[in-house]
C-alpha atoms as a printed R data frame, in Angstrom:
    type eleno elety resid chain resno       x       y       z
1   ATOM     1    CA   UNK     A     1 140.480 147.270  91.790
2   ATOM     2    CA   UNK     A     2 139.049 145.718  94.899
3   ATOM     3    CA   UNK     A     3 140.134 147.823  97.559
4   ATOM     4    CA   UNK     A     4 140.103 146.323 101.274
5   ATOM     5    CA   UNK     A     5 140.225 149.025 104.287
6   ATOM     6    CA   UNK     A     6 141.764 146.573 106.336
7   ATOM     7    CA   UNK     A     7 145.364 147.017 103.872
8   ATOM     8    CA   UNK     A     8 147.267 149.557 102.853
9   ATOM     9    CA   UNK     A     9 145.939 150.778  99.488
10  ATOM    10    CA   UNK     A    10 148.681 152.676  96.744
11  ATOM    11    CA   UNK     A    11 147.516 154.952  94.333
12  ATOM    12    CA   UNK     A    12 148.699 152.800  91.667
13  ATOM    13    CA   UNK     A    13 146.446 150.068  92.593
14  ATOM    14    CA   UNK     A    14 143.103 152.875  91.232
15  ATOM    15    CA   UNK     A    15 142.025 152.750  88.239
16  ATOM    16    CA   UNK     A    16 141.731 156.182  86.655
17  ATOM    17    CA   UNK     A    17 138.618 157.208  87.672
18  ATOM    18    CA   UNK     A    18 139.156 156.362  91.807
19  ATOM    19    CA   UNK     A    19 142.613 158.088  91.152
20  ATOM    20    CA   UNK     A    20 140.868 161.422  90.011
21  ATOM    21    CA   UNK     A    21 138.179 161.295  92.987
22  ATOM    22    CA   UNK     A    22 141.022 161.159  95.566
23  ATOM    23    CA   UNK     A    23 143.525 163.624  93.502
24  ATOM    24    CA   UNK     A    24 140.377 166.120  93.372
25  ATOM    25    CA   UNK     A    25 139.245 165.413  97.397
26  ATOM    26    CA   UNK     A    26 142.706 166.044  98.696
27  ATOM    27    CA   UNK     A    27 143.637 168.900  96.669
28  ATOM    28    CA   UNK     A    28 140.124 170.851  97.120
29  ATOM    29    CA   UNK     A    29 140.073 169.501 100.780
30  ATOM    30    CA   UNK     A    30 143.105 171.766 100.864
31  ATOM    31    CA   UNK     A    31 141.128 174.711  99.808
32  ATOM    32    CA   UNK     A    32 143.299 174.706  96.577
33  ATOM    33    CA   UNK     A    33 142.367 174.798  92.360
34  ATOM    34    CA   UNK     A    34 144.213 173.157  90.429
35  ATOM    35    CA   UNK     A    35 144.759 173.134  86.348
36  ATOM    36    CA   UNK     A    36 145.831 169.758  86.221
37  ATOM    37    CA   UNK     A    37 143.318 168.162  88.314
38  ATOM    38    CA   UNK     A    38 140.617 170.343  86.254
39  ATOM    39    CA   UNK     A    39 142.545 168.722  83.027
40  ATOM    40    CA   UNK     A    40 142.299 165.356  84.403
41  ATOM    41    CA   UNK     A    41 138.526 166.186  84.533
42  ATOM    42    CA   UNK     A    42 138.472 166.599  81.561
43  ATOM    43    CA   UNK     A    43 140.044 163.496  80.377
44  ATOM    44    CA   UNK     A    44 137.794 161.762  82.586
45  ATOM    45    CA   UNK     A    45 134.277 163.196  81.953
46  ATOM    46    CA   UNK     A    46 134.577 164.684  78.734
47  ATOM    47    CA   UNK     A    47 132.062 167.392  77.668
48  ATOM    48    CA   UNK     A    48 131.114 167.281  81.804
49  ATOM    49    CA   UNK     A    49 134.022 167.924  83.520
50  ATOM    50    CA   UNK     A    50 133.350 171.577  83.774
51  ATOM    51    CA   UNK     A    51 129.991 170.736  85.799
52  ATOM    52    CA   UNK     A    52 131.446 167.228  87.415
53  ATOM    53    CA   UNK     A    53 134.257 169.008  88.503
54  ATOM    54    CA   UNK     A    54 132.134 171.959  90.316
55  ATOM    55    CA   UNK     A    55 129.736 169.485  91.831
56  ATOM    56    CA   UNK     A    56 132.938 167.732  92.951
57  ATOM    57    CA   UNK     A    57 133.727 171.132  94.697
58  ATOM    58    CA   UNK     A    58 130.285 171.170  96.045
59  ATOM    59    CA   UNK     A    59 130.522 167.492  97.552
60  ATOM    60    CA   UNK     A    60 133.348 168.912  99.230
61  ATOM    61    CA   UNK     A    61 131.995 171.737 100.695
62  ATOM    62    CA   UNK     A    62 128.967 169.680 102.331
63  ATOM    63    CA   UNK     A    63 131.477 167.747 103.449
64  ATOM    64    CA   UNK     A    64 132.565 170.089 105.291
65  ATOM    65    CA   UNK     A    65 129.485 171.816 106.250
66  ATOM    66    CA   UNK     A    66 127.567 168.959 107.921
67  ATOM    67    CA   UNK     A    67 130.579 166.740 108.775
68  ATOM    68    CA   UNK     A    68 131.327 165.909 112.693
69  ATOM    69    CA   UNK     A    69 134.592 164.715 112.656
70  ATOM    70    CA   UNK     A    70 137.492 165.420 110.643
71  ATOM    71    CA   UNK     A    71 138.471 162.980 107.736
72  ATOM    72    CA   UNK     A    72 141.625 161.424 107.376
73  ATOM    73    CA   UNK     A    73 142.837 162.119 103.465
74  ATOM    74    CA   UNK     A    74 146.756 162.331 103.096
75  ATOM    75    CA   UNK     A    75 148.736 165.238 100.685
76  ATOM    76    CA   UNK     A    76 147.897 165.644  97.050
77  ATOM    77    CA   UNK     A    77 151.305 163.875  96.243
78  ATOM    78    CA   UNK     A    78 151.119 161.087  98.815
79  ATOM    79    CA   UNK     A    79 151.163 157.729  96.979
80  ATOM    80    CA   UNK     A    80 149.051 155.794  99.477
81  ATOM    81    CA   UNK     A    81 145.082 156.045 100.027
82  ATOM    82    CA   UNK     A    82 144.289 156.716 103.373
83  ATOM    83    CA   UNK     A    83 141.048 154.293 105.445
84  ATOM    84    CA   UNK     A    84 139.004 157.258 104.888
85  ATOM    85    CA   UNK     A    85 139.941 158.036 100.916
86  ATOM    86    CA   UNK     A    86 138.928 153.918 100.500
87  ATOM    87    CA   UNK     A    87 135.217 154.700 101.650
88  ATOM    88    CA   UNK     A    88 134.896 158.001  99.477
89  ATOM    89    CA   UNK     A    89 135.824 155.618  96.731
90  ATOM    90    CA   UNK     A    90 133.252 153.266  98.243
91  ATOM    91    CA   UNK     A    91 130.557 156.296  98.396
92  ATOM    92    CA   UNK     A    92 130.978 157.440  95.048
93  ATOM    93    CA   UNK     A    93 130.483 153.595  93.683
94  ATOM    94    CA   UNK     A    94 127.397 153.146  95.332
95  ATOM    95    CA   UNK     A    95 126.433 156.444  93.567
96  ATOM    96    CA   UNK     A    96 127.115 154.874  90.204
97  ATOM    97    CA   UNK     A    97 125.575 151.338  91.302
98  ATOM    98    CA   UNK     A    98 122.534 153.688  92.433
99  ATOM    99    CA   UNK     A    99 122.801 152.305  95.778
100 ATOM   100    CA   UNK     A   100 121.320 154.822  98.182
101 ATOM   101    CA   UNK     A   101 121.447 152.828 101.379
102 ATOM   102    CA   UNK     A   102 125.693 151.930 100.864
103 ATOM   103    CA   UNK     A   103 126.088 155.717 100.022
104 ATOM   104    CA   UNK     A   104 124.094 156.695 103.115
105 ATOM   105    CA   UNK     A   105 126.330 154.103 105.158
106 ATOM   106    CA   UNK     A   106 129.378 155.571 103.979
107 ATOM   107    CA   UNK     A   107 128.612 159.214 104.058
108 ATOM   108    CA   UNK     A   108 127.745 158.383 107.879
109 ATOM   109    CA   UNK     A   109 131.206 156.917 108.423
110 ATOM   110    CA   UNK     A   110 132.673 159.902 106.780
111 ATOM   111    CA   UNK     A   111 131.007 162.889 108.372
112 ATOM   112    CA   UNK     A   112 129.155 160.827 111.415
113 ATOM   113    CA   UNK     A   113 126.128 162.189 110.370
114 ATOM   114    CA   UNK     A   114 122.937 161.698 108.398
115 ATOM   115    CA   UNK     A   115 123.704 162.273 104.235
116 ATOM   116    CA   UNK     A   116 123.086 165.731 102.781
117 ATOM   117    CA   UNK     A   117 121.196 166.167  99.886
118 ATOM   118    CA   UNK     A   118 122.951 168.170  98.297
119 ATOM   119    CA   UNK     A   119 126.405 166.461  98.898
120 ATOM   120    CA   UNK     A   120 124.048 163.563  97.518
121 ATOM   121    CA   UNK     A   121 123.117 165.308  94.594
122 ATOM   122    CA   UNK     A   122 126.736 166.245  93.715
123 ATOM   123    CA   UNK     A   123 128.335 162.912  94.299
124 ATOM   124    CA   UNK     A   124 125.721 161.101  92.002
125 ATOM   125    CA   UNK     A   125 126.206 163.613  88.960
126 ATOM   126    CA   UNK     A   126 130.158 163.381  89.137
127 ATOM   127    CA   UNK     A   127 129.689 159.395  89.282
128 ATOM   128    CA   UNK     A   128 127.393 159.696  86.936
129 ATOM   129    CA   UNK     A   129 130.232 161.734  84.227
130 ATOM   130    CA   UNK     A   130 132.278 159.315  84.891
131 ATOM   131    CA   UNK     A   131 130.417 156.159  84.577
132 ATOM   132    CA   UNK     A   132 129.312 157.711  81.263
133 ATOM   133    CA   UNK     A   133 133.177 158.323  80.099
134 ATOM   134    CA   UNK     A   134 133.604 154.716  80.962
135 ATOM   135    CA   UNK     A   135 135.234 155.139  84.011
136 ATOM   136    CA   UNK     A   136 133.267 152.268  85.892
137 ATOM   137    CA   UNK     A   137 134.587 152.468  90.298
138 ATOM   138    CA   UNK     A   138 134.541 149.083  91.355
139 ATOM   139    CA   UNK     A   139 131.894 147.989  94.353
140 ATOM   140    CA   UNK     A   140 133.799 146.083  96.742
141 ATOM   141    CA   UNK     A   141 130.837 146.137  99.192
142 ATOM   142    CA   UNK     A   142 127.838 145.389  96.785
143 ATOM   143    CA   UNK     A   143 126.268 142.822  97.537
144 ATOM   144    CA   UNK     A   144 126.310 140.316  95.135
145 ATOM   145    CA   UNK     A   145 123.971 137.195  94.828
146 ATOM   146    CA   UNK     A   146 126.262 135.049  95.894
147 ATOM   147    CA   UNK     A   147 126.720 137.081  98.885
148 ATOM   148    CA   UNK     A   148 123.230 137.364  99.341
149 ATOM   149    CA   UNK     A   149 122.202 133.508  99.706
150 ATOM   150    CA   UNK     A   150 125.106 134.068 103.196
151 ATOM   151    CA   UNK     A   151 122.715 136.911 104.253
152 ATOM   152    CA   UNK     A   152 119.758 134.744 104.958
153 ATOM   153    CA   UNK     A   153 118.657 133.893 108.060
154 ATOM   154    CA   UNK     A   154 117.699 130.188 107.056
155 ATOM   155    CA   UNK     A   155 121.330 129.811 105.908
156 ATOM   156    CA   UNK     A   156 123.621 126.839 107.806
157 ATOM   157    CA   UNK     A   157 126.722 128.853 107.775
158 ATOM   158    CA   UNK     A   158 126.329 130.010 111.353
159 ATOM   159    CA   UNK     A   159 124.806 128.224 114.264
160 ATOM   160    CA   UNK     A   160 121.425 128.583 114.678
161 ATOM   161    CA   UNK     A   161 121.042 130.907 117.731
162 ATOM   162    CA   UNK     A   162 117.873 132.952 119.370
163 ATOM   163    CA   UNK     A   163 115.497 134.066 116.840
164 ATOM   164    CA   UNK     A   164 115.009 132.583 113.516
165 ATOM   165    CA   UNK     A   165 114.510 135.806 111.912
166 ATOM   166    CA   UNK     A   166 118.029 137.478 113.375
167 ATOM   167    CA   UNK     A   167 120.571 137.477 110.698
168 ATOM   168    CA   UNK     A   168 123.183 135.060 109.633
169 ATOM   169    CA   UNK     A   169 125.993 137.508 111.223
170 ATOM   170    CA   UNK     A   170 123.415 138.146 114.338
171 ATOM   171    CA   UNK     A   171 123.304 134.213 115.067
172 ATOM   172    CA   UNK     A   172 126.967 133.785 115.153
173 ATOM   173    CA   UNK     A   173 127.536 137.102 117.360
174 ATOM   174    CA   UNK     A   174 125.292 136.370 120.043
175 ATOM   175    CA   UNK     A   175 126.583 132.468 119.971
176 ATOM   176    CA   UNK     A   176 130.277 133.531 120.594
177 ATOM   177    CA   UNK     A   177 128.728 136.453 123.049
178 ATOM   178    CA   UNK     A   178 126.797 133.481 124.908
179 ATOM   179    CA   UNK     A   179 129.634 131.099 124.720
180 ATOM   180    CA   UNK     A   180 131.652 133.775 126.440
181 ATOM   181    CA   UNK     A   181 129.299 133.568 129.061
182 ATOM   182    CA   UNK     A   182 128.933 129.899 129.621
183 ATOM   183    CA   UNK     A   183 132.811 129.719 129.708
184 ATOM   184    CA   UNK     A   184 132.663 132.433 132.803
185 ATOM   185    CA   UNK     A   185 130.367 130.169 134.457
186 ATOM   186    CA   UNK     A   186 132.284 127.270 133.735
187 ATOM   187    CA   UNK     A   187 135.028 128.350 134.991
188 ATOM   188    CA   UNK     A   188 136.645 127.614 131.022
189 ATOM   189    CA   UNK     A   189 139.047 129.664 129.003
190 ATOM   190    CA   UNK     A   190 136.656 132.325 127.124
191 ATOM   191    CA   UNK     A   191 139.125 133.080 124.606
192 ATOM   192    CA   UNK     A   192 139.717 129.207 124.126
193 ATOM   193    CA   UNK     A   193 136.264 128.353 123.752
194 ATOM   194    CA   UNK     A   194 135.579 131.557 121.402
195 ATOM   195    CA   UNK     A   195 138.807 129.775 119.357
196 ATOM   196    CA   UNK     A   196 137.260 126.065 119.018
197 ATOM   197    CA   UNK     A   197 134.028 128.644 117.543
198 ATOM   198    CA   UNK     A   198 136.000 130.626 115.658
199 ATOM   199    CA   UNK     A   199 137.320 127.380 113.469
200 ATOM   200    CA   UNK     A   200 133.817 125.838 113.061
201 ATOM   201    CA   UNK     A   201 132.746 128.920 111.372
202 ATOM   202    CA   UNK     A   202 135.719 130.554 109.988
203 ATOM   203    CA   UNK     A   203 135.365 133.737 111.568
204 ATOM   204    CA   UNK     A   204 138.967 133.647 113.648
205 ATOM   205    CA   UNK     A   205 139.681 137.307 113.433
206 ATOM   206    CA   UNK     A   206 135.837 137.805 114.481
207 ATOM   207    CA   UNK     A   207 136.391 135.674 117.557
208 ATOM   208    CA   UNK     A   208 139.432 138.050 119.258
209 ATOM   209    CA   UNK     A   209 137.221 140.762 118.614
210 ATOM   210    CA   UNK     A   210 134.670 139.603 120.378
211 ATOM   211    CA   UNK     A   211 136.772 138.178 123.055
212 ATOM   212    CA   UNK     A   212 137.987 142.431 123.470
213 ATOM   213    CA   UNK     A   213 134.137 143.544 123.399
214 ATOM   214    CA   UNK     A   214 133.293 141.126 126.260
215 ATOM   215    CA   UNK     A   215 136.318 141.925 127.997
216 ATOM   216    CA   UNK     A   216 135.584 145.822 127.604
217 ATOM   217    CA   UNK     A   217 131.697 145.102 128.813
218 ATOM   218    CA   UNK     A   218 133.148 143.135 131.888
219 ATOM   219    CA   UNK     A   219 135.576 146.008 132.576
220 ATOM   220    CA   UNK     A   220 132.810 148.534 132.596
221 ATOM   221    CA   UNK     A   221 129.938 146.505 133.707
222 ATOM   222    CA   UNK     A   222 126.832 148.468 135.676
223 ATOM   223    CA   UNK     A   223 124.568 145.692 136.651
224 ATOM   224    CA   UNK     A   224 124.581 141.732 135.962
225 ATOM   225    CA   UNK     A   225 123.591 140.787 132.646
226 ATOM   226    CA   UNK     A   226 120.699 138.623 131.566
227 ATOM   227    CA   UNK     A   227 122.223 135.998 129.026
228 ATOM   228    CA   UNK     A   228 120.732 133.524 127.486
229 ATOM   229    CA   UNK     A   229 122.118 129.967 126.911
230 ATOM   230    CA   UNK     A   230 123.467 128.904 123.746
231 ATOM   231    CA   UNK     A   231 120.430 127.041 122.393
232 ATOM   232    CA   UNK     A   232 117.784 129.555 124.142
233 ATOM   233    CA   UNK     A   233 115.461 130.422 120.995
234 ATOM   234    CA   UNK     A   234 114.685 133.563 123.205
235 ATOM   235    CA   UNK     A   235 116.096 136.826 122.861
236 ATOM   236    CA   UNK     A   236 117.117 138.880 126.063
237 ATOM   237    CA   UNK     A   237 116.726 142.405 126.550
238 ATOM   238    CA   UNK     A   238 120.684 142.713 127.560
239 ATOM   239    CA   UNK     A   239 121.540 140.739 124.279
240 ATOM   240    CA   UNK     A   240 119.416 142.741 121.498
241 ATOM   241    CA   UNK     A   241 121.253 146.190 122.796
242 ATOM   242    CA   UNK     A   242 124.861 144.286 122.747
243 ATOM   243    CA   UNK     A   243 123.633 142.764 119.084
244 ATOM   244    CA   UNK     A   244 122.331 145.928 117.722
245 ATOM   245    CA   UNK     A   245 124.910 148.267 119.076
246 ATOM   246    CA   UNK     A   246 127.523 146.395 116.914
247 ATOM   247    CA   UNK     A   247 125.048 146.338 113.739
248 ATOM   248    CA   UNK     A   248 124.459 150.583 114.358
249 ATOM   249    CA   UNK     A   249 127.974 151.524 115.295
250 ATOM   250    CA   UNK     A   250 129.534 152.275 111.766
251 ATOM   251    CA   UNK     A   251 126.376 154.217 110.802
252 ATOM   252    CA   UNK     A   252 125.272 155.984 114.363
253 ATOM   253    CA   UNK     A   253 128.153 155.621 116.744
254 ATOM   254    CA   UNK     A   254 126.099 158.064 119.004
255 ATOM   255    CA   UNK     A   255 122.990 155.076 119.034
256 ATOM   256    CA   UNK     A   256 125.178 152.547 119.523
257 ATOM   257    CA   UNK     A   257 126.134 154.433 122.830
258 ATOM   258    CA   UNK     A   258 122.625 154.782 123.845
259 ATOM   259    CA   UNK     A   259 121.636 151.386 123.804
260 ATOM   260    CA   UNK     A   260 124.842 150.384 125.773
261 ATOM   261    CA   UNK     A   261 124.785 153.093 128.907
262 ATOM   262    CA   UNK     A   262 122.385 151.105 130.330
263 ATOM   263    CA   UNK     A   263 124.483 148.336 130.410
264 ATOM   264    CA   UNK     A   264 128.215 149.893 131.176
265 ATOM   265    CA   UNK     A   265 129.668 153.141 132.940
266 ATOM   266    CA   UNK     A   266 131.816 153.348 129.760
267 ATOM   267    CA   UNK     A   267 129.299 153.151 126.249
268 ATOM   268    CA   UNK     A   268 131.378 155.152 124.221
269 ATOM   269    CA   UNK     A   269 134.645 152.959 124.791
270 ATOM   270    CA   UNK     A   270 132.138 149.647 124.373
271 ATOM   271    CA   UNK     A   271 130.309 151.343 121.269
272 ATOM   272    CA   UNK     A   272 134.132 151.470 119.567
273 ATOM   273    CA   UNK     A   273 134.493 148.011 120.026
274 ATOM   274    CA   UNK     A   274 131.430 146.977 118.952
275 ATOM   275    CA   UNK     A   275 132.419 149.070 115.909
276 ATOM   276    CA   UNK     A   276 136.021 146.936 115.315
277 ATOM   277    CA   UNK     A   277 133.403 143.646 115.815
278 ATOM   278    CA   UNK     A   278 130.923 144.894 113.198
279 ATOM   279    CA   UNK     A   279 134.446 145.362 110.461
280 ATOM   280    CA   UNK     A   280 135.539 142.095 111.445
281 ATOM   281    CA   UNK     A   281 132.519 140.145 110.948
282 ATOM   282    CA   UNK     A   282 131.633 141.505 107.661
283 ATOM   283    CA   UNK     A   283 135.321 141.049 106.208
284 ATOM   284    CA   UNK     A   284 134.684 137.840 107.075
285 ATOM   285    CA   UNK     A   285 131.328 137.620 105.429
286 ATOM   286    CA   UNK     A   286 128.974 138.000 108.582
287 ATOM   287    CA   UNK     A   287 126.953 141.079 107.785
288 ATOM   288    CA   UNK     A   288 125.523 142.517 110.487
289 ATOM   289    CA   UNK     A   289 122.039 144.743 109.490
290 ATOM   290    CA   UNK     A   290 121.718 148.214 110.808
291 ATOM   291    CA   UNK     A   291 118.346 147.790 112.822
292 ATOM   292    CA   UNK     A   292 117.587 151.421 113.898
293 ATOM   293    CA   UNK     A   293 114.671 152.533 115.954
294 ATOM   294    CA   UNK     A   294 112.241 152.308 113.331
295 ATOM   295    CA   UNK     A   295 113.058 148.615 112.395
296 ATOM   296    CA   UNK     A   296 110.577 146.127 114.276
297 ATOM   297    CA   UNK     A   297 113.084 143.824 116.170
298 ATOM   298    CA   UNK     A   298 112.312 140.261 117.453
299 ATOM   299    CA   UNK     A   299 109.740 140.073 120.648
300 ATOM   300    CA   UNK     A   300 110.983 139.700 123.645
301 ATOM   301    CA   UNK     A   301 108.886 137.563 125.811
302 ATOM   302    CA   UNK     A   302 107.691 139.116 128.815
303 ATOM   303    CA   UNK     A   303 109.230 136.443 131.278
304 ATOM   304    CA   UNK     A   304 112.949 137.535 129.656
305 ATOM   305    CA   UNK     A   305 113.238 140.337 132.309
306 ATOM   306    CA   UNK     A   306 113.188 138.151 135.287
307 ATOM   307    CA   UNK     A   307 115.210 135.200 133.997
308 ATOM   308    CA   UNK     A   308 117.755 134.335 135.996
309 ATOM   309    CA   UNK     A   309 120.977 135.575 134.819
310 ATOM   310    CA   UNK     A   310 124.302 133.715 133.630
311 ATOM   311    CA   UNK     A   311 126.459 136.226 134.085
């Protein structure tokens, strides 16, 4: 089972092992025990489930401790999986897959916040019980090799666009953000010309999302911004925050904010946006890198600052 967070999801759909991490989040989410989900532990990690199911409890409790916003899980008896229930799943995978850079993602969507050890700790032994039970959670976000030739930055897929060492998903971002721009300019239908990009790349639902950040950033615009033109190998200053804002905003909604108020009145309305354009592209295989402030980013050349601007 594949699930997608963009569909509805039915418990039916898990296999045994994702059914048993949801049954066991929602009822101890609750604040309840139950014999039958402590059974089903045992039917699912064997000689462990005494320990997998109190480091389940634990996980929970971190949860709880550290998280910042409150996580959308429906009753123990509801029969569909909630947006939120889909990335537990996802967490506790890339604790099996020994992934800790997917389970830090996710645990940051969940409690928008950095992982706790602890809740790391537990999470890893309980996937670990399982995965030695054989129950195996699929990885829907692993990155596969296939997957990995579309994540490099000498790859055709997208246009080639400012830096060569930005990202496949980068490129074709700021292209549609730039084409925006020259369509303004133009006097030209954004949305049209973000539609005649959208088919040469096959990134259609990417495109309207884009088309609703640029609208949001024109709505709440401080200052003009400096963009670039389409085939400028430069980077702008204006363009890297709008770029990494939308890689960040899953992970550190609160980052993405900062590098957008100097930009807009609004950041935190833009920095959801740039969130819905970051799902998009990456459901449509455009990954776009969390670059945080420790990650070296591409130079800007000093002249950037003072270039005149296009929109």
């Amino acid at each position: 089972m594949r699930p997608d967070l963009f569909q509805p999801v039915d418990l039916d759909d898990l296999t045994y092992g994702e059914h048993l991490i949801v049954w066991a989040f929602r009822t101890l989410a609750k604040g309840r025990t139950c014999a039958i989900v402590r059974k089903a532990f045992e039917h699912g990690c064997g000689d462990q489930a005494n320990a997998a199911f109190t480091a389940m409890q634990v996980f929970v409790q971190q949860l709880s401790v550290v998280g910042r916003r409150p996580i959308d899980h429906a009753p123990p008896g509801c029969p569909t999986v909630m947006r939120d229930e889909l990335v537990l799943l996802r967490l506790f995978a890339a604790a099996q897959d020994r992934d800790p850079a997917r389970f830090a993602a996710h645990f940051r969507w969940l409690a928008a916040s950095p992982p706790d050890p602890t809740a790391q700790r537990a999470a890893t032994f309980v996937a670990a019980a399982l995965i030695a039970h054989g129950q195996r959670l699929s990885s829907p976000d692993a990155v596969e090799p296939a997957t990995r030739s579309r994540l490099d930055h000498r790859s055709h897929l997208a246009p080639r666009c400012g830096p060569e060492r930005l990202f496949e998903g980068e490129q074709l971002l700021l292209w549609m953000v730039r084409q925006w721009v020259i369509a303004r300019v133009t006097c030209e239908s954004p949305r049209a010309r973000l539609a005649a990009v959208a088919d040469r790349y096959g990134a259609p639902r990417s495109a309207t999302c884009v088309a609703m950040l640029m609208m949001a950033i024109e709505e709440h615009v401080k200052r003009p911004l400096c963009i670039l033109h389409p085939d400028c190998p430069g980077y702008a200053r204006d363009e890297q925050h709008i770029i990494t804002a939308c890689g960040v905003s899953p992970a550190e909604p609160d980052l993405a904010a900062r590098l957008l108020e100097g930009l807009v009145i609004a950041p935190d309305v833009v920095a959801v946006m740039a969130r819905v354009v970051n799902a998009s592209l990456a459901r449509e295989g455009f990954i776009l890198p969390v670059r945080l402030d420790d990650t070296p980013r591409p130079p800007t050349p000093p002249n950037l600052c003072a270039h005149p601007t296009l929109h």
